[in-house]
Backbone as XML, in Angstrom:
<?xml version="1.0"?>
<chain id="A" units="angstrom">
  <residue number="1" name="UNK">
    <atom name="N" x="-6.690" y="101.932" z="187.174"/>
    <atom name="CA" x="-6.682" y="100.842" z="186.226"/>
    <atom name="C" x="-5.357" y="100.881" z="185.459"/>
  </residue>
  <residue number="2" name="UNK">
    <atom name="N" x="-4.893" y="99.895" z="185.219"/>
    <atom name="CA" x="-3.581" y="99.980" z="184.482"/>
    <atom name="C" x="-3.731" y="98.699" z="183.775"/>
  </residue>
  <residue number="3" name="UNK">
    <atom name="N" x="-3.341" y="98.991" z="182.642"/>
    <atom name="CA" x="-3.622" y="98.056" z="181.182"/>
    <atom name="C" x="-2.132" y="97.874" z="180.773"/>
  </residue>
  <residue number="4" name="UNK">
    <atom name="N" x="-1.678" y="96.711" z="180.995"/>
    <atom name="CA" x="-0.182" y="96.173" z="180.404"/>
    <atom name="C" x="-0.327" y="94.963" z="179.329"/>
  </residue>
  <residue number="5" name="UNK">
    <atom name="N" x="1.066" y="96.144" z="177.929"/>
    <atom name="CA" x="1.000" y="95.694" z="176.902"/>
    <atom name="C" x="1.976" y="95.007" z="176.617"/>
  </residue>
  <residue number="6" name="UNK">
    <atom name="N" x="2.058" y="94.359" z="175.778"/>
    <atom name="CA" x="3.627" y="93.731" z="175.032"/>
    <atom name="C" x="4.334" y="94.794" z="174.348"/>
  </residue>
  <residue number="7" name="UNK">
    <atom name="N" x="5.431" y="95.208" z="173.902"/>
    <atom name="CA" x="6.160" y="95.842" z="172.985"/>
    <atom name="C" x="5.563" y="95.965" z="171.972"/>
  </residue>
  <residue number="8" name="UNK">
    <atom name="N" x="4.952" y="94.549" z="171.549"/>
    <atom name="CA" x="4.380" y="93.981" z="170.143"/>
    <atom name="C" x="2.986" y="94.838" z="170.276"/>
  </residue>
  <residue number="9" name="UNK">
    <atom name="N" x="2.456" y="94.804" z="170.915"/>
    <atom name="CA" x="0.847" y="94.703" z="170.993"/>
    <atom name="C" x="1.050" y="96.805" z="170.895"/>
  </residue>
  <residue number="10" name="UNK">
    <atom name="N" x="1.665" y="97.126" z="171.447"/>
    <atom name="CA" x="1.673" y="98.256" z="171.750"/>
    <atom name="C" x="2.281" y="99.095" z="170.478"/>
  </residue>
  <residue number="11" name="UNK">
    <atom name="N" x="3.334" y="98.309" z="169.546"/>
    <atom name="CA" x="3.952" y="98.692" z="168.356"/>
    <atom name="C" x="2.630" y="98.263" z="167.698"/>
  </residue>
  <residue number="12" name="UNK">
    <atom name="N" x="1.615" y="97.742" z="167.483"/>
    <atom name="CA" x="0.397" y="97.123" z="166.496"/>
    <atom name="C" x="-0.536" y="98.326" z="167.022"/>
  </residue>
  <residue number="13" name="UNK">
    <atom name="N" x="-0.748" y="98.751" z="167.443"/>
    <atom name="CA" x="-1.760" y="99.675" z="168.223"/>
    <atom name="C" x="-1.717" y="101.214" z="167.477"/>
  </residue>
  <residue number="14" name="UNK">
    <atom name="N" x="-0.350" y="101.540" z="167.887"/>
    <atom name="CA" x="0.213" y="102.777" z="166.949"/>
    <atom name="C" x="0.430" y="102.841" z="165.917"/>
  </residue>
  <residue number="15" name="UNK">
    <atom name="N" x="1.077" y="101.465" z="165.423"/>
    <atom name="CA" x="1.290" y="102.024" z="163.989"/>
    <atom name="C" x="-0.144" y="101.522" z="163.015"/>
  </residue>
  <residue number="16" name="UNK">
    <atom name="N" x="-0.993" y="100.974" z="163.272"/>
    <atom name="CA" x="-2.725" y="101.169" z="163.188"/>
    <atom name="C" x="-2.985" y="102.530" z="162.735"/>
  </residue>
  <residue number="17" name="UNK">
    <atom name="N" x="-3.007" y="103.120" z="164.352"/>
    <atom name="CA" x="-3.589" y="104.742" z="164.614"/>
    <atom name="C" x="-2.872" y="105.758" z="163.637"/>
  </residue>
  <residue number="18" name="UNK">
    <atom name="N" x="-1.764" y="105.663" z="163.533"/>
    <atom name="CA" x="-1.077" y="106.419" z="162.532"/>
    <atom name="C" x="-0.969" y="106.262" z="161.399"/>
  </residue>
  <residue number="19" name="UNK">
    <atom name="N" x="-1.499" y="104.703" z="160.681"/>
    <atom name="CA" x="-2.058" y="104.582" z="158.990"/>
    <atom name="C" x="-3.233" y="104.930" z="158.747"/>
  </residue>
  <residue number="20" name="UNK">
    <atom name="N" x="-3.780" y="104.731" z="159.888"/>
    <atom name="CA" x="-5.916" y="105.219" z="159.920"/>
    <atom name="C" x="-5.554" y="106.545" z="160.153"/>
  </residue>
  <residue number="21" name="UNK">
    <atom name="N" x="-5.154" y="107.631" z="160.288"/>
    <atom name="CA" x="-4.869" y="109.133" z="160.784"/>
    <atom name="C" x="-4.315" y="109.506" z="159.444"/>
  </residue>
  <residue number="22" name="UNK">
    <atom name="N" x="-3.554" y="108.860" z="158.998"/>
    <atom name="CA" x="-3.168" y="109.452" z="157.499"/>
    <atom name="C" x="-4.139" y="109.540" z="156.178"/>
  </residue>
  <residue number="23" name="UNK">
    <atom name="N" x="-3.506" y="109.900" z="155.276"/>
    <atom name="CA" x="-5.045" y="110.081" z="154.065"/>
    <atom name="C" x="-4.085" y="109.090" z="153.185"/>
  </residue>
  <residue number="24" name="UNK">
    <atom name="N" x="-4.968" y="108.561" z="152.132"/>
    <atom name="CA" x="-4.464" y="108.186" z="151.702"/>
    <atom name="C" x="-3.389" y="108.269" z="150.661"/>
  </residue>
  <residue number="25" name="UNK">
    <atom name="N" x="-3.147" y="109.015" z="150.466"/>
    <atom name="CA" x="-2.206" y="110.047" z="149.243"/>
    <atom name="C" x="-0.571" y="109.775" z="150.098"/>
  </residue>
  <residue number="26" name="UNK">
    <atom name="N" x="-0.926" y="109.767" z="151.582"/>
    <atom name="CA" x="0.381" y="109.661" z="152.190"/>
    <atom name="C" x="0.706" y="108.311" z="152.901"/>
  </residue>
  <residue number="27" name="UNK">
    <atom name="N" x="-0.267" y="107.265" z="153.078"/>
    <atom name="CA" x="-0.177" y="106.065" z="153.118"/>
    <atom name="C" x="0.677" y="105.461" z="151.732"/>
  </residue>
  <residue number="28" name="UNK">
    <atom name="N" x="0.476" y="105.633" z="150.673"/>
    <atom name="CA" x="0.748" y="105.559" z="148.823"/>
    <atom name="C" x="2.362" y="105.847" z="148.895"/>
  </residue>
  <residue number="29" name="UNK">
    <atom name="N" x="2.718" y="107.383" z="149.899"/>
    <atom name="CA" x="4.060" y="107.922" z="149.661"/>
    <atom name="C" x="4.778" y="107.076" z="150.415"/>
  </residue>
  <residue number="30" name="UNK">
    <atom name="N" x="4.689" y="106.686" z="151.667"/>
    <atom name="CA" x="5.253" y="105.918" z="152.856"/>
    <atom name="C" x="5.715" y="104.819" z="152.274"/>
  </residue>
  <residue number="31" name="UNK">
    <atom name="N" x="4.667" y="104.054" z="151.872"/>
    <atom name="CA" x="4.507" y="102.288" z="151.557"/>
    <atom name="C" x="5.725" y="102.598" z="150.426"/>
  </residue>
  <residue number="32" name="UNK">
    <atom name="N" x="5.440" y="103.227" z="149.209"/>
    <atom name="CA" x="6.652" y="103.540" z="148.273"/>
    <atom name="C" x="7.578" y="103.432" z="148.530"/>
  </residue>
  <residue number="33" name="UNK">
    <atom name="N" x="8.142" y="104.816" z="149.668"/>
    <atom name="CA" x="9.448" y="105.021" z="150.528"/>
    <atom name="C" x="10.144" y="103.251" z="151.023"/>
  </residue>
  <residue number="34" name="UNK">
    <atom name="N" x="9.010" y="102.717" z="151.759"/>
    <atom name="CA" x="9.175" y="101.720" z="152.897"/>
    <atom name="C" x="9.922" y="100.222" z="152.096"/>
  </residue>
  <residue number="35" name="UNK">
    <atom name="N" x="8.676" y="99.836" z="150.055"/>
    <atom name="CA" x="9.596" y="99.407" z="149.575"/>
    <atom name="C" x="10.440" y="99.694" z="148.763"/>
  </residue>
  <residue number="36" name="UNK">
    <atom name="N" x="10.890" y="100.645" z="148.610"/>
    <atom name="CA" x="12.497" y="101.253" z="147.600"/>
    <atom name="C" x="13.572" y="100.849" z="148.849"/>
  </residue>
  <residue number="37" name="UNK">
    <atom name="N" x="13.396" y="101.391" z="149.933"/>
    <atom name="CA" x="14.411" y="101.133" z="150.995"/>
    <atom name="C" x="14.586" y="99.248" z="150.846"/>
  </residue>
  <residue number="38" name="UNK">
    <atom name="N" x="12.929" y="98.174" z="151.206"/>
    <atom name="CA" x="13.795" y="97.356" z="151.366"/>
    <atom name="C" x="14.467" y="96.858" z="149.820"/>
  </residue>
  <residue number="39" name="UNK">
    <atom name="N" x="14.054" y="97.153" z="148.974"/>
    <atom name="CA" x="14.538" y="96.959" z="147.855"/>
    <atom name="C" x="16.424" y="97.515" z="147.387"/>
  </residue>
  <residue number="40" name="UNK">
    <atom name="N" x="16.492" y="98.343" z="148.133"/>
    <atom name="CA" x="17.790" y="99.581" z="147.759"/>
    <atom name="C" x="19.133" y="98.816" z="148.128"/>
  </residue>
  <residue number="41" name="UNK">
    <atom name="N" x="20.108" y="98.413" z="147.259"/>
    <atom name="CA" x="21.365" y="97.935" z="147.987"/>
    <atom name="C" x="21.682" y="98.999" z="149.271"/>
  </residue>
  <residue number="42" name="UNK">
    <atom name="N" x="22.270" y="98.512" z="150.582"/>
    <atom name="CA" x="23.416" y="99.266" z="150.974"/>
    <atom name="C" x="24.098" y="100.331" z="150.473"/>
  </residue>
  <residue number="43" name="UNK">
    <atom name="N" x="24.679" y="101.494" z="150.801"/>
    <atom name="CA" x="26.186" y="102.278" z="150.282"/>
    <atom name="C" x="27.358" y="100.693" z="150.415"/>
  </residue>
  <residue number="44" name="UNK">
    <atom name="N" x="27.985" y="100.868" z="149.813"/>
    <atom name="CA" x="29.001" y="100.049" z="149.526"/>
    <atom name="C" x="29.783" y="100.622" z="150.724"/>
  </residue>
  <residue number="45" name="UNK">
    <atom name="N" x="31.011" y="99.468" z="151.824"/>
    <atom name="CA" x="31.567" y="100.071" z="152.525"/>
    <atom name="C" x="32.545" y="99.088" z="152.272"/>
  </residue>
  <residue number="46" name="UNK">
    <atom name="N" x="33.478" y="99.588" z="152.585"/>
    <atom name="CA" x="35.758" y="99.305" z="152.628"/>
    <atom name="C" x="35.930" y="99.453" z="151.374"/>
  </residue>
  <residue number="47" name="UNK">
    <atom name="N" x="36.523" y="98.277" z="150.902"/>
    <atom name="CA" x="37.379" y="98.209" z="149.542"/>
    <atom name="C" x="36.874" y="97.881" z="148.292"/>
  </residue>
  <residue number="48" name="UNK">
    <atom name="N" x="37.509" y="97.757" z="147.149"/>
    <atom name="CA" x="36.754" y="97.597" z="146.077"/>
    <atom name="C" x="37.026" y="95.790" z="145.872"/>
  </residue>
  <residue number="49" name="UNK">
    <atom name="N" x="37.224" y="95.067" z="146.498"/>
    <atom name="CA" x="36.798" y="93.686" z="146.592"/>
    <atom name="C" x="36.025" y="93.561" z="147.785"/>
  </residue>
  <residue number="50" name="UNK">
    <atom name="N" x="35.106" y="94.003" z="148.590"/>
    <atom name="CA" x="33.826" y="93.674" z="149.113"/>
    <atom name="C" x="32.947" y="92.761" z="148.122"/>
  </residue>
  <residue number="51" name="UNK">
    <atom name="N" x="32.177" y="92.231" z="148.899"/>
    <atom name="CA" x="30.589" y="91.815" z="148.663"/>
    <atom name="C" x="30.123" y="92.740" z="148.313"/>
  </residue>
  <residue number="52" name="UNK">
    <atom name="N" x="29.037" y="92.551" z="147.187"/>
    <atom name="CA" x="28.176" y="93.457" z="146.678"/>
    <atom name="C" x="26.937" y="93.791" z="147.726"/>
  </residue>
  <residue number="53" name="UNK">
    <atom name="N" x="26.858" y="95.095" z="147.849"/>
    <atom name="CA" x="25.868" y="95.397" z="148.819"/>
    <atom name="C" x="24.303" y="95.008" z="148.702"/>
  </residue>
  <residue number="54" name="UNK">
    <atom name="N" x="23.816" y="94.674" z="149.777"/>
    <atom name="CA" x="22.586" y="93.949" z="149.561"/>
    <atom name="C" x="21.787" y="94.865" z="150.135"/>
  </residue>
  <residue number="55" name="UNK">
    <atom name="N" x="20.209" y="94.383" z="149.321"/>
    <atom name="CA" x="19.400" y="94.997" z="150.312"/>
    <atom name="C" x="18.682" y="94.453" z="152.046"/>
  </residue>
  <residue number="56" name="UNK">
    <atom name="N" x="17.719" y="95.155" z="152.805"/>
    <atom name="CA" x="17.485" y="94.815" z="152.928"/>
    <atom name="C" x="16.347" y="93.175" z="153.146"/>
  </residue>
  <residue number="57" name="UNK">
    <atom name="N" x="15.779" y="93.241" z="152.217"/>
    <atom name="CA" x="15.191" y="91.997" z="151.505"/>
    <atom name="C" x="16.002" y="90.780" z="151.666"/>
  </residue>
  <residue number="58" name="UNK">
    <atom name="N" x="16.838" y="91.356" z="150.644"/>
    <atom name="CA" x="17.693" y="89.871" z="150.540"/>
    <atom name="C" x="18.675" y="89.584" z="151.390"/>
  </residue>
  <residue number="59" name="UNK">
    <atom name="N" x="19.309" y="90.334" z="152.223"/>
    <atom name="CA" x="19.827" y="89.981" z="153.768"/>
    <atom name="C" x="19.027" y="88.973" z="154.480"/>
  </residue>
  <residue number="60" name="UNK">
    <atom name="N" x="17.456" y="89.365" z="154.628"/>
    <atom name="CA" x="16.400" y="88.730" z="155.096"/>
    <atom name="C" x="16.376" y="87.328" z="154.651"/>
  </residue>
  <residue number="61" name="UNK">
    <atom name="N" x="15.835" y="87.245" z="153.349"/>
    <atom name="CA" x="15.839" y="86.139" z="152.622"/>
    <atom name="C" x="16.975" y="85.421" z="152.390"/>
  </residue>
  <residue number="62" name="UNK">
    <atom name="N" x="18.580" y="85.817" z="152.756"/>
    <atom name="CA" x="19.453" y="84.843" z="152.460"/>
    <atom name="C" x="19.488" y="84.281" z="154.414"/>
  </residue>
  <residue number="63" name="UNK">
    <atom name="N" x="19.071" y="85.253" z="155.324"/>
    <atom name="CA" x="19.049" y="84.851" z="156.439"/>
    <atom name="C" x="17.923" y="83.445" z="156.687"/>
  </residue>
  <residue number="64" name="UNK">
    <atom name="N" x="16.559" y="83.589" z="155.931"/>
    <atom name="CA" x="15.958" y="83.078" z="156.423"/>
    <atom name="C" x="16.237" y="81.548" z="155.893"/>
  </residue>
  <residue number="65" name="UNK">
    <atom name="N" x="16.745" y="81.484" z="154.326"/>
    <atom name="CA" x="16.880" y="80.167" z="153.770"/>
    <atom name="C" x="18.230" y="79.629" z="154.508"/>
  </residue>
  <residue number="66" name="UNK">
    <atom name="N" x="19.094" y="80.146" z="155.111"/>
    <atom name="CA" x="19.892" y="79.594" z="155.640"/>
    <atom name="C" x="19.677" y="79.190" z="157.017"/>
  </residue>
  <residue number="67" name="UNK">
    <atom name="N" x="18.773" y="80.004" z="157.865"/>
    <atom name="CA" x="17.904" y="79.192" z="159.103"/>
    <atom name="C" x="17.230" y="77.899" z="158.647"/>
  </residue>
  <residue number="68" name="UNK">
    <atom name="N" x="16.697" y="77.931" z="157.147"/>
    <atom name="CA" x="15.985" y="76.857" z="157.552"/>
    <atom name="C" x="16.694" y="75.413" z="157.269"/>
  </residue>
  <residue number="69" name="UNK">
    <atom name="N" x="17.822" y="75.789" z="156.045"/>
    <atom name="CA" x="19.000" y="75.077" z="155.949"/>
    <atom name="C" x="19.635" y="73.949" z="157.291"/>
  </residue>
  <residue number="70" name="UNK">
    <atom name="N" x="19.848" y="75.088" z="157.826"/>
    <atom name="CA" x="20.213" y="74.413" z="158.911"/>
    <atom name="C" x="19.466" y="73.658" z="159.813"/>
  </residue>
  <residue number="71" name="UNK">
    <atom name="N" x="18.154" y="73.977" z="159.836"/>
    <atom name="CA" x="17.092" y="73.177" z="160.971"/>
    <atom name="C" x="17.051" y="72.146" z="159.820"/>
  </residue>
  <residue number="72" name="UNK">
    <atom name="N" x="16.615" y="72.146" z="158.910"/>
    <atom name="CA" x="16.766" y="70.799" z="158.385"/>
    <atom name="C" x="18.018" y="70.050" z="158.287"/>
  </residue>
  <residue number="73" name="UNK">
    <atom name="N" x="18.817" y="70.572" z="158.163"/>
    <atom name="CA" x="20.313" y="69.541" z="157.887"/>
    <atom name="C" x="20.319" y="68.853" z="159.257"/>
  </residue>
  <residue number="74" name="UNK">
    <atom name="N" x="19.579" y="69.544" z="160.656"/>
    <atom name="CA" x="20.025" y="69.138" z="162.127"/>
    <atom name="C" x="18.917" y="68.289" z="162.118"/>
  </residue>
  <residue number="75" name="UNK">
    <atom name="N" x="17.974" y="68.416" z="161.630"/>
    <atom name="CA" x="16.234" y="67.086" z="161.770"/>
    <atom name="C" x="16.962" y="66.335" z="161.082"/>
  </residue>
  <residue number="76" name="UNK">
    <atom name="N" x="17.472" y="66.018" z="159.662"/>
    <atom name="CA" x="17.562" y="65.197" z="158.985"/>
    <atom name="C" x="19.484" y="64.047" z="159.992"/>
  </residue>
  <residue number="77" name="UNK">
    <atom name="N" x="20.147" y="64.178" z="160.286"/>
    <atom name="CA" x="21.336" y="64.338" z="161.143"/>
    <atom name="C" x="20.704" y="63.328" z="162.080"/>
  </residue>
  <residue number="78" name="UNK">
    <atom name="N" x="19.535" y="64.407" z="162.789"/>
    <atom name="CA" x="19.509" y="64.038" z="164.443"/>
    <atom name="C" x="18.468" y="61.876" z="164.150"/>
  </residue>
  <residue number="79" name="UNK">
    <atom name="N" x="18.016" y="62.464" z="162.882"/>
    <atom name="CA" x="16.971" y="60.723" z="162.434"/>
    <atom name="C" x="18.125" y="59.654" z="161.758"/>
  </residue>
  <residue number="80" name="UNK">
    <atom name="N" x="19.571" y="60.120" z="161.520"/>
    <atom name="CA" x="20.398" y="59.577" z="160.690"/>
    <atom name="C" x="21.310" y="59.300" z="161.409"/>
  </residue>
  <residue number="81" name="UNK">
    <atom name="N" x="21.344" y="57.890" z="162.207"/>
    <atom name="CA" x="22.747" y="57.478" z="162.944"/>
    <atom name="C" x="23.814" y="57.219" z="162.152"/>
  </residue>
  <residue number="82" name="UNK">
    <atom name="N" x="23.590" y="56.482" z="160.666"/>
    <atom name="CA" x="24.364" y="56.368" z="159.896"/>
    <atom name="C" x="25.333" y="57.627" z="159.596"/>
  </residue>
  <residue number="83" name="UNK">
    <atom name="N" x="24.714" y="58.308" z="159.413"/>
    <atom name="CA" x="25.493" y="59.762" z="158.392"/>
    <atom name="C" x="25.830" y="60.368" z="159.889"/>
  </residue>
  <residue number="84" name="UNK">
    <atom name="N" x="25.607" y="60.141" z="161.170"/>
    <atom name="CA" x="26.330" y="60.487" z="162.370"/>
    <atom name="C" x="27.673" y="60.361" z="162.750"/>
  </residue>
  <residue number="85" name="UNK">
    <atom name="N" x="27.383" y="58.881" z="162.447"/>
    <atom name="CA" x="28.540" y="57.529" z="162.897"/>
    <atom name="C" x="30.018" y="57.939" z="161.406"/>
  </residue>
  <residue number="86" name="UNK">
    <atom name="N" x="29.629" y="58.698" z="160.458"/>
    <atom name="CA" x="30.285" y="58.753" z="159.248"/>
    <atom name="C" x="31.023" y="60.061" z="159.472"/>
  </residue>
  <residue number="87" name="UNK">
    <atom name="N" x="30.251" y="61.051" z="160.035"/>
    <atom name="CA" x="30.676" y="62.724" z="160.184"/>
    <atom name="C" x="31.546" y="62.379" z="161.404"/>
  </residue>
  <residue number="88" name="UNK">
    <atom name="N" x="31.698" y="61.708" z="162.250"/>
    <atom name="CA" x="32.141" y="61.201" z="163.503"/>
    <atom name="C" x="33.836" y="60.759" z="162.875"/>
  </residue>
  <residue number="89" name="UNK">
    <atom name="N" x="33.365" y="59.743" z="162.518"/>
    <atom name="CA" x="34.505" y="58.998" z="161.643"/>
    <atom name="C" x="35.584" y="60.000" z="160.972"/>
  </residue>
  <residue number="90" name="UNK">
    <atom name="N" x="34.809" y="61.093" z="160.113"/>
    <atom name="CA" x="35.885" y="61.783" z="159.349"/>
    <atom name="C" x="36.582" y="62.990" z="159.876"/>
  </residue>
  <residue number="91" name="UNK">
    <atom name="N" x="36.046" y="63.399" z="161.622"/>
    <atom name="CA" x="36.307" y="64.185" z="162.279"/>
    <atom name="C" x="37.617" y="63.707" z="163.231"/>
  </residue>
  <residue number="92" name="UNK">
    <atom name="N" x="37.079" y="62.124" z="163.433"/>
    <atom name="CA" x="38.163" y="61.387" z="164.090"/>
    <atom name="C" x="39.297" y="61.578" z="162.931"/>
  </residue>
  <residue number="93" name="UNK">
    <atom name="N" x="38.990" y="60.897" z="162.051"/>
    <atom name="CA" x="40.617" y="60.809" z="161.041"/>
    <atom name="C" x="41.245" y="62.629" z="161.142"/>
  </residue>
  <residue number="94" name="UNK">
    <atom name="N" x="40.519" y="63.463" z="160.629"/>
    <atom name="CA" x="40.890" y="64.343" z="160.851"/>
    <atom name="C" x="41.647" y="65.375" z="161.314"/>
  </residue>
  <residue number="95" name="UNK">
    <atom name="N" x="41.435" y="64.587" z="162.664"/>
    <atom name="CA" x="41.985" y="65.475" z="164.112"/>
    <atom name="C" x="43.246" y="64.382" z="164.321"/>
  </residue>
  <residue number="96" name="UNK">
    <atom name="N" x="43.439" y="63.061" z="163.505"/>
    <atom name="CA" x="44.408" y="62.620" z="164.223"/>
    <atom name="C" x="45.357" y="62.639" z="163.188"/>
  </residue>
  <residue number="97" name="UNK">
    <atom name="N" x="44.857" y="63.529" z="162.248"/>
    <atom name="CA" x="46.081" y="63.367" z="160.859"/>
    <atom name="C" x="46.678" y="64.953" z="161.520"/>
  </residue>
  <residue number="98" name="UNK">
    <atom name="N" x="45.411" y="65.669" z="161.247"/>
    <atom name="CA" x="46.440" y="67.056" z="162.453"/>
    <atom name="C" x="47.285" y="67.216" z="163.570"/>
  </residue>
  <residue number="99" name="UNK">
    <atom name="N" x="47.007" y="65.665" z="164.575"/>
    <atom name="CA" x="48.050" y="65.233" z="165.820"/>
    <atom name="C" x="49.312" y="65.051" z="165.336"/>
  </residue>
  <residue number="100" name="UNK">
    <atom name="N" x="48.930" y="64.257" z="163.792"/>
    <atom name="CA" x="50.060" y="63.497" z="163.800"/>
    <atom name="C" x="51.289" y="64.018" z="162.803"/>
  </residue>
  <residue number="101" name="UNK">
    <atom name="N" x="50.516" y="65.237" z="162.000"/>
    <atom name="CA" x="51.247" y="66.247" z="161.571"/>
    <atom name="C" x="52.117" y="67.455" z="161.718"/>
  </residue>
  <residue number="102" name="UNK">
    <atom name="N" x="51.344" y="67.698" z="162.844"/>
    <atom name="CA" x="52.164" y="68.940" z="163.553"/>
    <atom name="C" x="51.918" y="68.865" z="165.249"/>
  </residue>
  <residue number="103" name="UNK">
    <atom name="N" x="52.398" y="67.573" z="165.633"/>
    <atom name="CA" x="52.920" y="66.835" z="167.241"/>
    <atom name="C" x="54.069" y="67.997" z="167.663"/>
  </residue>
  <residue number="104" name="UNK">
    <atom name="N" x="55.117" y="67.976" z="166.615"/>
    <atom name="CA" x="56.258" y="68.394" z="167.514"/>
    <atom name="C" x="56.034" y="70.096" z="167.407"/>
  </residue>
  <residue number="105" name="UNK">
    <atom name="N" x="55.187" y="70.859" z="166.878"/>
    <atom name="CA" x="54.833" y="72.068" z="166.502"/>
    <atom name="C" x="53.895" y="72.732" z="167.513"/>
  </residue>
  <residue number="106" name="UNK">
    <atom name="N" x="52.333" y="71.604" z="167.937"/>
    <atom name="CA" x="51.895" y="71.968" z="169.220"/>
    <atom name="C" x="52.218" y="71.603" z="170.526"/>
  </residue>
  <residue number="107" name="UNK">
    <atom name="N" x="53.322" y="71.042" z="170.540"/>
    <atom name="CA" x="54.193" y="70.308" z="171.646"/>
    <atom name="C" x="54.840" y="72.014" z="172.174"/>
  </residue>
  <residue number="108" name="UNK">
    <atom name="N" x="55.669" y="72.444" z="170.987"/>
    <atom name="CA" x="56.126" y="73.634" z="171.614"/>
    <atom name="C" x="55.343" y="74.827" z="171.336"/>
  </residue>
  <residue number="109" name="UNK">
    <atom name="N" x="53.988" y="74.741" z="170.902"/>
    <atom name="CA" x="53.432" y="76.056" z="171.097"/>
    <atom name="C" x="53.084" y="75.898" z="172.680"/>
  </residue>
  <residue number="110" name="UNK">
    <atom name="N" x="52.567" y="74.658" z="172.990"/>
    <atom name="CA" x="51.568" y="74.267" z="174.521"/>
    <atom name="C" x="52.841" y="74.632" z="175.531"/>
  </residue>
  <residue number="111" name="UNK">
    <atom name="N" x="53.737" y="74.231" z="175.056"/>
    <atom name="CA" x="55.050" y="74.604" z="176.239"/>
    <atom name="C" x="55.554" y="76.225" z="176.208"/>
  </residue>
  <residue number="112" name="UNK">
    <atom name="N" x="55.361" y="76.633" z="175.446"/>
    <atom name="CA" x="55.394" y="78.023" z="175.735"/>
    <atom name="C" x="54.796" y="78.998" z="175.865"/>
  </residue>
  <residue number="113" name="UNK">
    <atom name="N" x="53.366" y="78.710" z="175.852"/>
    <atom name="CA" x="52.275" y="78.995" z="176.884"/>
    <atom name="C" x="52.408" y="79.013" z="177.865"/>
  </residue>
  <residue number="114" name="UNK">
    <atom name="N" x="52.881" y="77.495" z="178.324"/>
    <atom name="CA" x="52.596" y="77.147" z="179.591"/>
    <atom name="C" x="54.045" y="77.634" z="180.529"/>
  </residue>
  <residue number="115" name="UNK">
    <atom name="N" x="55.329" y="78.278" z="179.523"/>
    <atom name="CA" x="56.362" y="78.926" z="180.231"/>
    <atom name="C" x="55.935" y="79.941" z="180.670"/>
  </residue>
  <residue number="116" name="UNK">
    <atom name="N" x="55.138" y="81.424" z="179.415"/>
    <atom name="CA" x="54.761" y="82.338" z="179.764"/>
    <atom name="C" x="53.900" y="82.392" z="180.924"/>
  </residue>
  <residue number="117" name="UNK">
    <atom name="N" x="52.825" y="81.578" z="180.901"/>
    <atom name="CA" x="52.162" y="81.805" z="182.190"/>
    <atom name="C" x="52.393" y="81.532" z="183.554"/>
  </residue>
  <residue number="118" name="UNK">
    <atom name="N" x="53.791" y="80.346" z="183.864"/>
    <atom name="CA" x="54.905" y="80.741" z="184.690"/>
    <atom name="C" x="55.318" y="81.963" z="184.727"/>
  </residue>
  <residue number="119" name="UNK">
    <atom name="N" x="55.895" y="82.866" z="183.531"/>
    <atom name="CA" x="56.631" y="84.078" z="184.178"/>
    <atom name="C" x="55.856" y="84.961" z="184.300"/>
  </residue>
  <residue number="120" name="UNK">
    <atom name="N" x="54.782" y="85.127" z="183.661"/>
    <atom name="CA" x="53.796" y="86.134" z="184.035"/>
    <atom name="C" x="53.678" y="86.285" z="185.290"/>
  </residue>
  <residue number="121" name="UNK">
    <atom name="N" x="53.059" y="85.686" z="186.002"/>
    <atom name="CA" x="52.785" y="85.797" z="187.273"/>
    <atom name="C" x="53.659" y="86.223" z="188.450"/>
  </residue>
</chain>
């Protein structure tokens, strides 16, 4: 007989057996441990103008409001031809004020690309 689990189903199984196996005095110490950690900034790492170190928590929570940020900005977008036809528009002007600004600048970056990869070869 062979019984096949999910990762999930199989991580739910154990870590069950191993809170029911504990007493409770050390269920109390764990859970403590489990939220100080997600609560605990980071060690601070590089320089002293970094970002302030976060915890886990709020990594989470700035991850999750910004997932949902975005699924809504893309529902609200994808029902809005108007505000399409407008983001469209200012991408066009955009790109052609950058053509028309620095023409003779990517003229000779593209050409000397396209020398090097002549002599390369």
């Amino acid at each position: 007989m062979q019984i096949d689990l999910s990762d999930e189903q199989l991580q739910a199984i154990v870590s069950g057996a191993v809170l029911q196996a504990m007493g409770t005095e050390a269920r109390d110490t764990i859970m403590k441990a489990a939220i100080a950690h997600l609560l605990a900034p980071e060690e601070q790492k590089g320089g002293y103008y970094r970002d302030k170190p976060k915890s886990p928590l709020q990594r989470a929570f700035e991850s999750a409001v910004e997932l949902y940020a975005t699924r809504s900005a893309r529902e609200w977008l994808e029902g809005n031809p108007e505000a399409q036809a407008q983001i469209q528009e200012v991408y066009v002007a955009a790109y052609q004020k950058m053509i028309a600004d620095y023409k003779p600048s990517l003229i000779e970056k593209i050409a000397d690309r396209m020398a090097s990869a002549l002599v390369d070869r």
